[in-house]
C-alpha positions in Angstrom: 26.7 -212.1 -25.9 25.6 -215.7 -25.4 21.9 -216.4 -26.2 19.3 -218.2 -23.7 17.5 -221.2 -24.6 14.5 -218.4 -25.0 16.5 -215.6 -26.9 17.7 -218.9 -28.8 13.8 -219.7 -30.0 13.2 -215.9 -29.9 10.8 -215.9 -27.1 9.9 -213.2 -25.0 9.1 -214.6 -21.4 6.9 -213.3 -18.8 8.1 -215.2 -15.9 10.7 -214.2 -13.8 12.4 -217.6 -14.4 15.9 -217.3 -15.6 15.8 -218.8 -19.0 19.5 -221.3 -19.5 21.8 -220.4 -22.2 22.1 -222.6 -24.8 24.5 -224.6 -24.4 25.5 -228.3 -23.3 22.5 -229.7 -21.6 20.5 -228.4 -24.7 22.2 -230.5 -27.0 21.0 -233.4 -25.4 17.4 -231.5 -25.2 17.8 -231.3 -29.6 18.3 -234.6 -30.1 15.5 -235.8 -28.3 13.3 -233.4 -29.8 14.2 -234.7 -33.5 14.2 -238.2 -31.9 10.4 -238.0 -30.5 9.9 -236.4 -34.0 11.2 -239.4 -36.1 10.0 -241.8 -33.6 6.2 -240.3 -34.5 6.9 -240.9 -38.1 8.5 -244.4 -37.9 5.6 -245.6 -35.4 3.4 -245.2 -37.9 4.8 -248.1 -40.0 6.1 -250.1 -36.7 4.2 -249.7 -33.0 7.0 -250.9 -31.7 8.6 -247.4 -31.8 5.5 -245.8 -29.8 7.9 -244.2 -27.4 8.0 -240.9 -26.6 10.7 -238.9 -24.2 10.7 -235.8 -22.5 13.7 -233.8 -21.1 13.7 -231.2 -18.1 17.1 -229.4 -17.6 17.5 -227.6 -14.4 20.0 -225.4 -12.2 20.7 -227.5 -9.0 23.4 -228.2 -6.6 22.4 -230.8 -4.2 22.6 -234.8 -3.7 20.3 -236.9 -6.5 17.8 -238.2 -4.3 14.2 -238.2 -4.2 13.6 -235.4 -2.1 15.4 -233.1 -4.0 14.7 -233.9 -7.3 11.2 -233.3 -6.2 12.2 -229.7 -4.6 14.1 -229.1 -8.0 11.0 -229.3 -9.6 12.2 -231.7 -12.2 9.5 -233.9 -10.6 6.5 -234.0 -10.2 5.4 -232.7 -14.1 6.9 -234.4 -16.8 5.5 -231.4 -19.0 3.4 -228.8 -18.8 0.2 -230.9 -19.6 1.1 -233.6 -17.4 1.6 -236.5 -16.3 2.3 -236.3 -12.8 5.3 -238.9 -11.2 6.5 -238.5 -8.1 9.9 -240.2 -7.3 10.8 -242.4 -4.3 13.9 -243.8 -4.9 16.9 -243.4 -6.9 20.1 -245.6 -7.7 23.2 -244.9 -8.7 24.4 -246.3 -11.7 27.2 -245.8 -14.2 26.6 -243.2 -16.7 27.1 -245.6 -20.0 24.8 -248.0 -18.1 21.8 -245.3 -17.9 22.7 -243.9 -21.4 22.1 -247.9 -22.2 19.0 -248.1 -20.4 17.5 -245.2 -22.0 17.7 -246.5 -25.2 16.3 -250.1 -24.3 13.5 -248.3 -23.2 12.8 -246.4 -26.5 13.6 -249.3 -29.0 12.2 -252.9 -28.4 12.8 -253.9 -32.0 15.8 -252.9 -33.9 15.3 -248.8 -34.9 15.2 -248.0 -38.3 18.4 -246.2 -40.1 17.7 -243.1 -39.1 16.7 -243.8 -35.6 20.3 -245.6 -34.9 22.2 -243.2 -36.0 20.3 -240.2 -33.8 20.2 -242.3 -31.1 24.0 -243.1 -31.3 24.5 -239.4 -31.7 22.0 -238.7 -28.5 23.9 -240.8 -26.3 27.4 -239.5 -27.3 26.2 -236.2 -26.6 24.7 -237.5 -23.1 28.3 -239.3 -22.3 30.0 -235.6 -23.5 28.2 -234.3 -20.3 27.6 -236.1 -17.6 29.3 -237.6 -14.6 26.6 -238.6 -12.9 23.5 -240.7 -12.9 20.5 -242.1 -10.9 17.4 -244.7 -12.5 14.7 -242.8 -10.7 11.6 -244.9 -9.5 8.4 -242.7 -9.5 5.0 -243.3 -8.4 1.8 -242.4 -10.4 -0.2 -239.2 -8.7 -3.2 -239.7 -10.7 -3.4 -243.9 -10.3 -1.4 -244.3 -6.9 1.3 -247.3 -7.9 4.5 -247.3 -9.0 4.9 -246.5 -13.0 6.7 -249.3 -13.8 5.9 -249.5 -17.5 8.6 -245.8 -17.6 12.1 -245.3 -17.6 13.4 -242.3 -15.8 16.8 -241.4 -15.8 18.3 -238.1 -14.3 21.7 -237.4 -15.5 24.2 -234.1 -13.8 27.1 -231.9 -13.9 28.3 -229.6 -11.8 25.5 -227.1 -10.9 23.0 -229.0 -13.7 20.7 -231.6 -14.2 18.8 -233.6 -16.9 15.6 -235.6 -16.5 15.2 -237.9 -19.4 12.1 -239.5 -19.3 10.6 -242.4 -21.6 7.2 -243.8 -21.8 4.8 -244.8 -24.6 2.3 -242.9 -25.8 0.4 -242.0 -28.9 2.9 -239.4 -29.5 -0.4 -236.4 -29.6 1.0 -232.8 -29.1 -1.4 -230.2 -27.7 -2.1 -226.2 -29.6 1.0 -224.7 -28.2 4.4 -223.7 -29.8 6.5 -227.0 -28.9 9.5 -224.5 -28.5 7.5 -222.7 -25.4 8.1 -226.5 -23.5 11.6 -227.1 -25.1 13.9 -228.3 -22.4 11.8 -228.0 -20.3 11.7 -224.4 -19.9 7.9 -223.9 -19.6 6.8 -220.2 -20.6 3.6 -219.6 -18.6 1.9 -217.8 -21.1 2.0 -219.4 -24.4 -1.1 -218.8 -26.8 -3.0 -221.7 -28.5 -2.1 -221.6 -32.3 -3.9 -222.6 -35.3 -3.1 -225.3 -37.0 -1.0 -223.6 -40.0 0.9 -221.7 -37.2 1.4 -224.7 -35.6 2.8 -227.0 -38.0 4.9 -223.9 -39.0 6.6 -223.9 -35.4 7.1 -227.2 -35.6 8.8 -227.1 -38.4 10.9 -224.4 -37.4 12.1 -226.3 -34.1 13.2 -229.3 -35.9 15.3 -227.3 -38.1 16.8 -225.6 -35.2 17.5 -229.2 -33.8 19.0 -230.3 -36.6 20.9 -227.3 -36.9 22.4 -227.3 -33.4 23.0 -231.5 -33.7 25.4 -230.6 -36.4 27.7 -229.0 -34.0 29.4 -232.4 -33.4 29.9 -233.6 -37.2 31.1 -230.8 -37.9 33.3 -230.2 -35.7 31.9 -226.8 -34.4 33.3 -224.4 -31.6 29.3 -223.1 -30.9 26.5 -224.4 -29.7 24.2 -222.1 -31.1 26.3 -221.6 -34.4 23.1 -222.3 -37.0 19.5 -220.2 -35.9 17.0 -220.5 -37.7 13.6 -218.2 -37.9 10.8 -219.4 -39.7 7.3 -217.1 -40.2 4.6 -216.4 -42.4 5.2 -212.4 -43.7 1.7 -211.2 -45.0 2.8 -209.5 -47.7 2.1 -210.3 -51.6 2.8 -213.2 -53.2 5.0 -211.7 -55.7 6.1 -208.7 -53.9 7.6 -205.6 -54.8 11.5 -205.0 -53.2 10.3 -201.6 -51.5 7.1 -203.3 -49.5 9.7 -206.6 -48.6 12.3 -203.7 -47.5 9.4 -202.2 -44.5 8.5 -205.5 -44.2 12.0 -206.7 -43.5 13.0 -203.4 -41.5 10.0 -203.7 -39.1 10.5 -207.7 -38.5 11.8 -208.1 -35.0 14.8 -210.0 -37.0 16.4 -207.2 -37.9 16.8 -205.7 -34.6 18.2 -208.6 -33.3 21.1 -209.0 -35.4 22.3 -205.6 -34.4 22.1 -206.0 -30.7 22.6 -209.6 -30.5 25.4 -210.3 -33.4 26.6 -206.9 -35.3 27.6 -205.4 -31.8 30.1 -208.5 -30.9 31.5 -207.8 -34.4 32.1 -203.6 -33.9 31.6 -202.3 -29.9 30.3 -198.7 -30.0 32.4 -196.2 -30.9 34.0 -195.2 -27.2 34.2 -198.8 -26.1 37.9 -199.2 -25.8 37.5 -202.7 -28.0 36.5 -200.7 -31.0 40.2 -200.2 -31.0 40.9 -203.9 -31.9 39.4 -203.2 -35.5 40.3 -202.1 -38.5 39.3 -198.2 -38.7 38.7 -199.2 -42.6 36.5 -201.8 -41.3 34.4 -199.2 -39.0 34.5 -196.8 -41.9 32.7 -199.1 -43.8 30.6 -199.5 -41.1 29.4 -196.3 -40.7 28.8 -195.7 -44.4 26.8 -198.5 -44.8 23.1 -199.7 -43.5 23.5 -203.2 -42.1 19.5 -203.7 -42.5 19.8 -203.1 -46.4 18.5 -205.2 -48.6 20.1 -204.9 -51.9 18.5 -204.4 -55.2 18.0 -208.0 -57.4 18.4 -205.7 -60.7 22.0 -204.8 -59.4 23.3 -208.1 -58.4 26.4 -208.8 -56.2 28.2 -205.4 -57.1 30.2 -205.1 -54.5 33.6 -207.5 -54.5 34.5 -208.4 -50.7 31.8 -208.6 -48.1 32.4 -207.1 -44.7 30.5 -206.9 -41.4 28.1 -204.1 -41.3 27.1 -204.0 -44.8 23.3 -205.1 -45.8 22.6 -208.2 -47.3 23.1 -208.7 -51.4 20.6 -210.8 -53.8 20.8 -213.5 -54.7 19.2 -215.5 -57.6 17.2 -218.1 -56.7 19.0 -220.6 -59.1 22.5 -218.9 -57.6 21.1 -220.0 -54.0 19.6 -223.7 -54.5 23.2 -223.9 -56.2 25.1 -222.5 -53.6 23.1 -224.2 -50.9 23.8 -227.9 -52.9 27.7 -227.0 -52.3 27.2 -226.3 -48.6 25.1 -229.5 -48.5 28.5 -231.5 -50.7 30.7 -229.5 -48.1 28.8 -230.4 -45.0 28.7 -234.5 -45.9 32.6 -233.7 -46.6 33.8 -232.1 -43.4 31.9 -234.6 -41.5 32.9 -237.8 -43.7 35.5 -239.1 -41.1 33.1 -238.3 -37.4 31.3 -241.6 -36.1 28.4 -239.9 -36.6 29.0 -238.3 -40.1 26.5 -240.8 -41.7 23.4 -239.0 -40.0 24.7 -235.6 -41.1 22.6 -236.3 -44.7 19.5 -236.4 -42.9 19.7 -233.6 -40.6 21.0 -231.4 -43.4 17.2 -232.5 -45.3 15.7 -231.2 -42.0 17.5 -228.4 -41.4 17.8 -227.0 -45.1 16.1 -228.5 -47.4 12.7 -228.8 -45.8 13.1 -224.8 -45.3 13.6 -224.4 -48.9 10.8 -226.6 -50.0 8.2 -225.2 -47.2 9.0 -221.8 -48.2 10.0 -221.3 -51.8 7.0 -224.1 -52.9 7.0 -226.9 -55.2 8.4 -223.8 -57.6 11.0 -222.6 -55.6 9.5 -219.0 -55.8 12.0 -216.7 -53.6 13.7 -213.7 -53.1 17.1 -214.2 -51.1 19.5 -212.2 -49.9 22.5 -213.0 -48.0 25.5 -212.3 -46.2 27.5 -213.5 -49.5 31.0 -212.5 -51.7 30.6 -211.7 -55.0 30.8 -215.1 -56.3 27.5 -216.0 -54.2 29.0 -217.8 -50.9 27.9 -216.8 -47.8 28.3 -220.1 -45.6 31.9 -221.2 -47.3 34.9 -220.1 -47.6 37.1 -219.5 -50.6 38.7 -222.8 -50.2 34.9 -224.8 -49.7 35.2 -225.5 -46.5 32.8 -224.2 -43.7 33.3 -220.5 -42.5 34.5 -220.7 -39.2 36.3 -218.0 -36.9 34.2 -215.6 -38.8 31.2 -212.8 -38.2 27.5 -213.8 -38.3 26.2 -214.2 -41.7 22.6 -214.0 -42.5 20.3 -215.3 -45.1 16.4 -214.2 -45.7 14.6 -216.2 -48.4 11.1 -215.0 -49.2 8.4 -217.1 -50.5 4.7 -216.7 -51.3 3.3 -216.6 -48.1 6.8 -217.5 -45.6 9.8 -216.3 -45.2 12.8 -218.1 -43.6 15.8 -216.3 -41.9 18.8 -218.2 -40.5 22.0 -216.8 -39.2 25.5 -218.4 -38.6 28.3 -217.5 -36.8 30.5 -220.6 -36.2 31.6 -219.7 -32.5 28.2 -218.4 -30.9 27.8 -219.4 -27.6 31.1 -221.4 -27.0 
């Protein structure tokens, strides 16, 4: 089952809008995200970064003109607080040209390290797509003349388009969950959060960018391979394993790795794919709780993981030194792409920032994973990155957060 951009960010939607599966386009959605993100931070040394971009992907199938990018509704709202452009003309250009153009608009000095090399990556990932594109010129709805100080760009393929659009700005985010306007799928009823819940989600979505930018380094089949669930759990700082088990049973987590990974791996029992398996493997299956969390006191017991079984402790020291060997393995595997220099500093948001956030200056957690017996749940014997393979979780439990990622190398190919 392929996930939507909302199943993706685990979002429940109450419009009747057809959420987009994550795929393509929302790769080019990521690396903006983390780009605006960085851009923030940098800005504050160097104003000459104050840029900020948004992205609207849409379903369309129609000629790129003003008229119907305006009936799209990839026009008028650039998001879902505004500002309001209407466009009147669009010209064709070549697609290198506008990926070109885009990125004269958002540096005027030379970026920073960083920067470049996202930027590099966003425009790879831009040319991977497109076939088409159109400089858009828009007129202000609130002033009355053209904007001239933007740059908007609409980019397509087949039945799909992307708006990319650059301005400057103070960079100021509203209350909401930044996920709820990702890609510019807008959920109409997204509560205000508080300001711990909201640095939390942002948090969260920059790991999931990073995660789903490392598709390209790394020479993924998916583009949803890495998700990544970030919350606070209420329980007690140092809890006991029986309240963290009806924690962890009740979380909506939980349920979703059955329906939305553990059913790709074993089809219900009279589903004539069940007979593709191994009738060990369903065996073991059927004996086993797939929600278990294993005891810490007993350890990785069991030699061999297999699909279906809970997930086995892990020492916190065992963890921070397995996840230092994925980090080594990551850097590896991506040593020889062109963009295998920025895979260091998504890897710090996508991992290590987790870690920190939720394990505390201490590193106080309880994890559990989908590992052997020698502790690896993301590698394989050899070190390299588990591909070809079943989803494989991870729960880490802090103090007050607790962080849950999955991977399955070939989600949503």
């Amino acid at each position: 089952m392929d996930l939507t951009i909302c199943e993706f960010l685990g979002h429940v939607c109450d419009d009747d809008a057809l959420s987009l599966d994550w795929h393509e386009e929302t790769q080019v959605a990521a690396h903006a995200h983390l780009l605006n993100r960085w851009l923030d931070e940098d800005s504050d040394e160097d104003p000459a970064y104050a840029a900020r971009l948004s992205v609207d992907v849409r379903d369309f199938d129609g000629p790129l003109l003003a008229g119907s990018l305006l009936e799209c509704g990839i026009f008028p709202a650039l998001s879902p607080s505004g500002p309001m452009r209407e466009p009147f003309a669009c010209e064709p250009v070549d697609v290198q040209d506008a990926v070109e153009t885009v990125r004269q608009a958002v540096f005027r000095t030379a970026p920073s390290r960083r920067l470049g090399l996202l930027s590099a990556a966003f425009g790879r990932a831009v040319l991977e797509w497109a076939d088409e594109a159109v400089l858009v010129a828009v007129t202000d709805l609130a002033t009355g003349p053209e904007a001239r100080e933007e740059t908007h760009v609409v980019f397509s393929f087949c039945s799909r388009l992307i708006r990319i659009s650059v301005g400057r700005g103070s960079g100021r985010r509203d209350d909401h969950d930044p996920a709820c306007s990702f890609a510019g799928h807008w959920c109409e009823t997204c509560p205000s959060l508080p300001e711990a819940g909201l640095a939390l989600a942002e948090v969260r979505l920059r790991a999931v960018c990073a995660g789903t930018i490392l598709r390209a380094p790394l020479g993924l089949a998916g583009y949803g391979a890495f998700r990544v669930d970030l919350a606070e759990h209420g329980l007690p700082p140092a809890p006991e394993l029986a309240a963290v088990r009806r924690w962890w049973s009740d979380t909506v987590w939980s349920r979703r790795y059955e329906e939305e990974y553990l059913e790709d791996e074993y089809p219900v029992p009279d589903d004539p794919q069940a007979q593709e398996h191994d009738l060990d493997d369903l065996a073991v299956l059927e004996e086993r709780d797939p929600l278990e969390l294993g005891d810490p006191a007993q350890g990785l017991e069991r030699a061999g993981w297999v699909a279906g079984e809970g997930m086995r402790p892990l020492t916190t020291a065992g963890f921070l030194a397995e996840a230092e060997v994925f980090d080594a393995a990551c850097r590896r595997e991506a040593a020889d792409h062109e963009a295998g220099e920025l895979v260091p500093f998504l890897l710090e948001e996508f991992l290590r920032e987790l870690v920190r956030r939720v394990g505390g200056p201490e590193r106080r957690l309880l994890v559990w994973a989908d590992a052997e017996e020698d502790g690896r749940f993301w590698r394989t014997d050899e070190g390299g990155l588990e591909r070809y393979g079943e989803a494989r979780r991870l729960l880490a439990v802090g103090p007050s957060q607790a962080l849950y990622m999955v991977f399955k190398e070939e989600k949503n190919c």
